[in-house]
N, C-alpha and C positions, 0 to 999 in steps of 0.2 A: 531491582533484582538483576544481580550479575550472571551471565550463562556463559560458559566455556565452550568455544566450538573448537572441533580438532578438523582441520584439511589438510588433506594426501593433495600434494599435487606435483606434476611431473613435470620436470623443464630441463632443456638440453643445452651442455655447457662444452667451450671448447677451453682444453685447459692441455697446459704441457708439465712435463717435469721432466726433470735428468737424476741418474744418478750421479752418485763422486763420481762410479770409473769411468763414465761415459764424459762426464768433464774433465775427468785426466788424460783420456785418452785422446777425446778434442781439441787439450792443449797440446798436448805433445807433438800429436799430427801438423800442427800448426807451424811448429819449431824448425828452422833450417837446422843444418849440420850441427856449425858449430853452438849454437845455441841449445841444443841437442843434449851435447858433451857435455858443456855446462852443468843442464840440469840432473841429468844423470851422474854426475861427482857428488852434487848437492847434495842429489837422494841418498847415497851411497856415505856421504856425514853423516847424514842426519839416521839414519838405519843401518844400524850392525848387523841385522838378518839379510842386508844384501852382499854379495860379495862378486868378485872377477872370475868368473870361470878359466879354470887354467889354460884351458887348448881351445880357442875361441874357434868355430865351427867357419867352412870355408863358403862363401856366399856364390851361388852360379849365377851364370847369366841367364835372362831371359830375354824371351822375343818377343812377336807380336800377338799375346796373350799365353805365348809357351810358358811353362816350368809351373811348379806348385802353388797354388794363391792360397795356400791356407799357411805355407812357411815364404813368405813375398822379401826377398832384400834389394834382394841387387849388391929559431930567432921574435918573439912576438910584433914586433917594429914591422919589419922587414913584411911579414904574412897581412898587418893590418892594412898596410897602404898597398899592398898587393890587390888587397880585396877592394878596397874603394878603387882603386883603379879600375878592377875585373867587375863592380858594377856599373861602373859611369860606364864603357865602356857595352857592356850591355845596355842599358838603357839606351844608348846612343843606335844601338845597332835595334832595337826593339822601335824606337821612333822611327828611325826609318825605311822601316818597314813598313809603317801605319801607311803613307803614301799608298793608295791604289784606286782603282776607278769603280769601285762601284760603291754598293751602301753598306756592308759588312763592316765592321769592325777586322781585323786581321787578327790570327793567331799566331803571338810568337815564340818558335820554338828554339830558335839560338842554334848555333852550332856546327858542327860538320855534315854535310848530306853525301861525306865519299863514305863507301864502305867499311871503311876505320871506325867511323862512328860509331857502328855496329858491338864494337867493343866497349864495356861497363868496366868504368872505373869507380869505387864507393869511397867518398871520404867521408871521414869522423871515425864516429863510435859504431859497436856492431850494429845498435839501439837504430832498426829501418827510418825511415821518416815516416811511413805508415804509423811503424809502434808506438815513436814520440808524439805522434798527435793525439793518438789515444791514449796514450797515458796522461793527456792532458785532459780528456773526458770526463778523467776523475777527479777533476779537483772541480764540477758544476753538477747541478743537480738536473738529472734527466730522469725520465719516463722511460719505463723499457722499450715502448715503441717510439721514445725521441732517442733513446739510444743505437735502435737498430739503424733509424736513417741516418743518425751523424756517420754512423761507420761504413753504411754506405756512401754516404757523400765522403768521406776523406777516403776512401777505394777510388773513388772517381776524377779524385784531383791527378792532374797531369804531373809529372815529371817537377816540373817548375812552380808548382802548387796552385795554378789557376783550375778554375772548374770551367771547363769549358763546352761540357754535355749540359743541354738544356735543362730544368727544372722540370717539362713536358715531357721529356724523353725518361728521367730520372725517375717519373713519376708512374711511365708507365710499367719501369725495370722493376722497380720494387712491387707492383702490383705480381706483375708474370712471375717472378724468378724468385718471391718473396711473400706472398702473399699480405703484401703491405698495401692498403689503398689507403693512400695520404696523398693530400690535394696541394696545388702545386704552394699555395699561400702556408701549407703545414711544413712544406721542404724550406722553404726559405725562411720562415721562423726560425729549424732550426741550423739551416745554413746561418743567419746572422750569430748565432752565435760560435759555430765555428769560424766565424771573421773573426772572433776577440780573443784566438788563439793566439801564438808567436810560433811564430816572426808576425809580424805586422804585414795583412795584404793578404794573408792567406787564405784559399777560396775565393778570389776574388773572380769575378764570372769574366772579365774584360781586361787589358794594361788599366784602362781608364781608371775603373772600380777598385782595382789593385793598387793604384797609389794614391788615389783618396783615403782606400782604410789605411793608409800609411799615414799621411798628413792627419787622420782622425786622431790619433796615438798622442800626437805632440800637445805640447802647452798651448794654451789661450794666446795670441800675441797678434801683433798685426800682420807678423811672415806670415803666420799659418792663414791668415782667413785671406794674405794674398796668393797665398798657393792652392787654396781651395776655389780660388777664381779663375786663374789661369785652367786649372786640371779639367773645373764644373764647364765656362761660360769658353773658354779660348783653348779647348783642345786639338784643334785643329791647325791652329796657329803654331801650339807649341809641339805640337809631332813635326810640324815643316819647320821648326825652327827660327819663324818669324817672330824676332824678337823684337824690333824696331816697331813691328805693330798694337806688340802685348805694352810693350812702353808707353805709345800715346794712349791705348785705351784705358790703361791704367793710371795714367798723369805722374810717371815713375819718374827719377832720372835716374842719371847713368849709372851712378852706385846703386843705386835701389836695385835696377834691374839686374844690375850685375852679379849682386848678393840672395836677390830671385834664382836668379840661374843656377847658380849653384846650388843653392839649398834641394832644388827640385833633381836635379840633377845626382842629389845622396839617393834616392830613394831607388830600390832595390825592383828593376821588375821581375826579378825573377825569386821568392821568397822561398821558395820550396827550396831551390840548390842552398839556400841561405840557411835554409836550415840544418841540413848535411854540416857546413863548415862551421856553423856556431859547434860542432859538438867535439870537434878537434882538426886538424890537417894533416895527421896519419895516414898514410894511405892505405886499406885494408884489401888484402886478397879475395879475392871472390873464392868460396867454397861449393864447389858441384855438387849435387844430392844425388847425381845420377848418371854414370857415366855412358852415352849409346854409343855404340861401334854399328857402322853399317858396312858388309862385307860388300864385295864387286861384284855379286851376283844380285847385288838388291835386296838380300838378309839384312832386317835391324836388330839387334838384342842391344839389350843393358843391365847394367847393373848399379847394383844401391853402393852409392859411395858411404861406406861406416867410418873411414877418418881413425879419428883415436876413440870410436866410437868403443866400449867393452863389450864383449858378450855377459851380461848376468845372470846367476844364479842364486838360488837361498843357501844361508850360510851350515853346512853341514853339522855342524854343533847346535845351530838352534832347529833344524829337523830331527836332530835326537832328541832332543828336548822334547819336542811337540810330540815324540813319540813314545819318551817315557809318563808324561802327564796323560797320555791318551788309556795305557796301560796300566797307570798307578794313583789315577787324581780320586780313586774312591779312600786311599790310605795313605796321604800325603799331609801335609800341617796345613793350617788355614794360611799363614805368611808363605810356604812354597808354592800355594795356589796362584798367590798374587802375584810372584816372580812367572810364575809360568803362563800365567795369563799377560804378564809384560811381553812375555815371549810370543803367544799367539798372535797377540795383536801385531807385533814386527812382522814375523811372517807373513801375517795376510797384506800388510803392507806392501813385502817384496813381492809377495806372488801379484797381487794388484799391478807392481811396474811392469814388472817384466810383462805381463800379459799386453799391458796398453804398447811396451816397447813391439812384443808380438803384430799388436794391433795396426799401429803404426807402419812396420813394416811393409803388413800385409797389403794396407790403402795407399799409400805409397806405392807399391808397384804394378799394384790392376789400375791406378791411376793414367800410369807413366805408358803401360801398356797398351790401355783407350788408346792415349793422346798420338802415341806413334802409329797405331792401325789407321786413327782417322787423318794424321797427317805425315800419311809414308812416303809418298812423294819427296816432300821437300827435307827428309832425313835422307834420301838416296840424293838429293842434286844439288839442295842449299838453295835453293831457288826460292828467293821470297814470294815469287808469283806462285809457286804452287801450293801454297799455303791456302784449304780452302776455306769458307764458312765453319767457324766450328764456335760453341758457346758452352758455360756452363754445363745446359740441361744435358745438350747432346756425349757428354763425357760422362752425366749423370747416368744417362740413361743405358750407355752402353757398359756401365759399373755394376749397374745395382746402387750405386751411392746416394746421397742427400747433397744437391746442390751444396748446400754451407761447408759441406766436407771438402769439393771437388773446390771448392773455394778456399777453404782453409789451406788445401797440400799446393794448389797453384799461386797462393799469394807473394812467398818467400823465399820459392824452391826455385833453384837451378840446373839445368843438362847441359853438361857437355858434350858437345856432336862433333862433328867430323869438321863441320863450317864454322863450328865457335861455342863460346857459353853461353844460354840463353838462358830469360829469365820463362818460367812456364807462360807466365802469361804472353809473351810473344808468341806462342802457339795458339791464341787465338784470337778470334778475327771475327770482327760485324759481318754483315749480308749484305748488301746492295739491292734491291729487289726495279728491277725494270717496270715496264709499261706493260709490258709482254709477260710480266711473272718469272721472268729468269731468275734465278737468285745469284750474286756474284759477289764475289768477297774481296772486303774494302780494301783489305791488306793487295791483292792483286791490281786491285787498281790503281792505288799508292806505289806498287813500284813501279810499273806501266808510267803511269806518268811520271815518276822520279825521274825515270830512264829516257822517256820525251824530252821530259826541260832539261836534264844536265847535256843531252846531246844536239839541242835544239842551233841555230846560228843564231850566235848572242851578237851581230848586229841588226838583226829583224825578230828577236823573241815573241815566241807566240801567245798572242790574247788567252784569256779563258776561253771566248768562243772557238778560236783555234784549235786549242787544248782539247775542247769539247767535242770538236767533227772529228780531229785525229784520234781521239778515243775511243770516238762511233764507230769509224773504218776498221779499227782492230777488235771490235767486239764486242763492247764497253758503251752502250750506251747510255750513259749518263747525262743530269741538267748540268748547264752553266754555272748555274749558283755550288751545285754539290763540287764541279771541279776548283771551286774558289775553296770551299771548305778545306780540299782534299791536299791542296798547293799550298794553302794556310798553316794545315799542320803536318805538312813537310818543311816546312822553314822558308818558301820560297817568296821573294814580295811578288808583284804583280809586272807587268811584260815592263814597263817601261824604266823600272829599276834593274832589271838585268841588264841592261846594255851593257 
């Protein structure tokens, strides 16, 4: 005999959802300038309800949370061998670097450490290098929660596309700032597979790891598995360039090796720029999203750069419309119902943009707002040292926003200031935290010591421990190991390469 039981029972579920406009509006905030402009022509095809408002409204300035937050504004030859040149030549300068005295691995950052630096130049397409690695997301199949940490992990690639924040550190970022608790062996799951992106090497946590996932790429052959032995068993060798020793350990001769050296020598360490130039050699203008003026009395305001941004409006004819069906749709024809219901839906469309455009606006400039309160200092002097501790939460916190927003509007967005264009994220900065509890911010210790070793006497250039007490004296008491970190990814080798 069968018996039916009925049970109530109660259980508590964490579940999210969005709407469209809260995902239109999240894309949009997203979008730099000109990408902006873009999609707003786009909309503007594809919607007759949207149209140009003829006398486009004049945008004020704002200060340091001043003005209305609810209306917020503000030859192909020639280039190929260029680049094989501009990598051997990195790599070159990337090994020699490796040279230094302790057990770390080195971080190579390439490049200028005067001032000038400071200046961004973008080549290729407008398409970030951020954007193109995620739009490569989409061609593998992920988990929503292996999709949030690849995006976190290609956020965290460096410049030149190495990863060089620990798997540890990454692991505890996504717990705080994401409420992600993924263990370090889950990050590198799906870090391995953001290794089988392109370019080849990318995410690589080391030079070392970076050009093994390069030699992984290649065919089957005896090169490859002699350059998987040089890179695996004789690294050390081959950063100092003992070639005479890779030879007898290898039982090579002199063509072998010679035809080694080169082969190893294509490989790219720095894939990340590599990717920029796979996308064209254009040179593209940087576009500001935000212009700050800082007056002589120590006043900062700014304003929202709109560009060929339009102002928008709904199209006046399909508001009469919406107004005659509102008055008349009890004694109209079943087929003008349809047309007029074509009509509604455009409208709500436009009104939908415009609003997320409103939207947009608005977090866009209690952003920008935060960001200059909490780092007014160095809008009034340009002083990279006055740059203090600032993250995320703390821009969140002082918005009202959701971290992922404060993220969204600083991932792509640029200000122009008095000292130059910067990207937002240059505006913030790790913590340092002492023995003592001080908190002090990395970025201030980064130029602190820029400013030691570029002026240091480069015929006795100072150790890390060196490094280390003169940093103490000034305020800065940092370990040995952190100022190797800090010299690392400053571009600097170690005392005995400076000479």
């Amino acid at each position: 005999m069968q018996s039916q039981i009925q049970e109530q029972r109660q259980e508590q579920r964490l579940g999210q959802s969005i709407t469209q406009q809260q995902l239109l509006q999240a894309q949009l905030i997203e979008l730099p300038l000109a990408q902006l402009v873009e999609r707003v022509n786009a909309e503007m095809d594809d919607n007759p309800a949207l149209e140009i408002l003829s006398e486009a409204p004049e945008y004020p300035d704002y200060g340091e949370g001043n003005g209305d937050p609810d209306y917020a504004e503000g030859n192909d030859d020639f280039y190929a061998q260029r680049e094989r040149e501009e990598r051997q030549s990195a790599l070159d300068d990337a090994l020699a670097s490796l040279g230094r005295d302790d057990e770390e691995l080195p971080v190579y950052q390439g490049g200028n450490n005067s001032a000038e630096s400071q200046e961004e130049t973008i080549y290729g397409a407008t398409v970030s290098f951020y954007d193109q690695l995620k739009e490569q997301m989409g061609f593998i199949n992920l988990t929503s929660r292996e999709h949030d940490i690849m995006e976190y992990l290609i956020g965290s690639l460096d410049d030149d596309g190495l990863l060089r924040k620990s798997l540890d550190t990454i692991s505890d970022e996504l717990a705080i700032y994401y409420n992600i608790d993924a263990t370090v062996s889950e990050i590198e799951g799906v870090l391995r597979q953001l290794q089988e992106f392109d370019p080849a090497g990318i995410g690589g946590r080391s030079l070392q790891e970076c050009l093994l996932l390069q030699i992984e790429r290649r065919d089957d052959s005896r090169l490859k598995q002699l350059m998987q032995r040089v890179v695996t068993d004789f690294f050390e060798d081959f950063t100092k360039k003992r070639w005479h020793r890779i030879q007898q350990q290898l039982a090579l001769s002199d063509l072998q090796t010679e035809a080694l050296r080169r082969e190893l020598l294509r490989l790219n360490p720095k894939p990340g720029a590599s990717l920029g130039e796979t996308m064209g050699r254009s040179m593209q203008q940087i576009t500001p999203d935000f212009i700050v003026d800082t007056q002589d009395d120590g006043t900062v305001t700014f304003t929202l750069n709109q560009g060929d941004l339009p102002e928008l409006t709904v199209s006046q004819s399909f508001a009469d419309s919406m107004k005659e069906y509102q008055q008349n749709r009890d004694h109209i024809s079943r087929q003008a119902k349809e047309a007029l219901l074509y009509i509604k839906k455009k409208v709500d469309a436009a009104q939908s943009f415009i609003e997320a455009i409103r939207v947009r606006r608005h977090t866009l400039t209690i952003t920008m707002s935060a960001i200059i309160q909490l780092q007014h200092q160095f809008f009034v002097d340009g002083d990279e040292a006055s740059l203090r501790p600032m993250i995320l939460k703390d821009v969140a916190e002082k918005t009202g926003l959701d971290m992922s927003t404060i993220s969204r509007v600083s991932n792509s967005k640029y200000a122009q200031t008095r000292w130059g264009t910067f990207p937002l994220r240059h505006f913030f900065s790790d913590s340092y935290v002492t023995q003592s509890g001080e908190q002090l911010s990395t970025r201030q210790i980064k130029a602190v010591l820029r400013d030691m070793i570029d002026n240091e006497d480069k015929t006795q250039p100072l150790n890390d421990d060196a490094l280390a007490d003169a940093l103490s004296k000034k305020g800065f008491p940092i370990a040995r190991r952190t100022v190797a970190k800090y010299r690392e990814q400053l571009g600097y080798p170690v005392a005995r390469m400076r000479k």
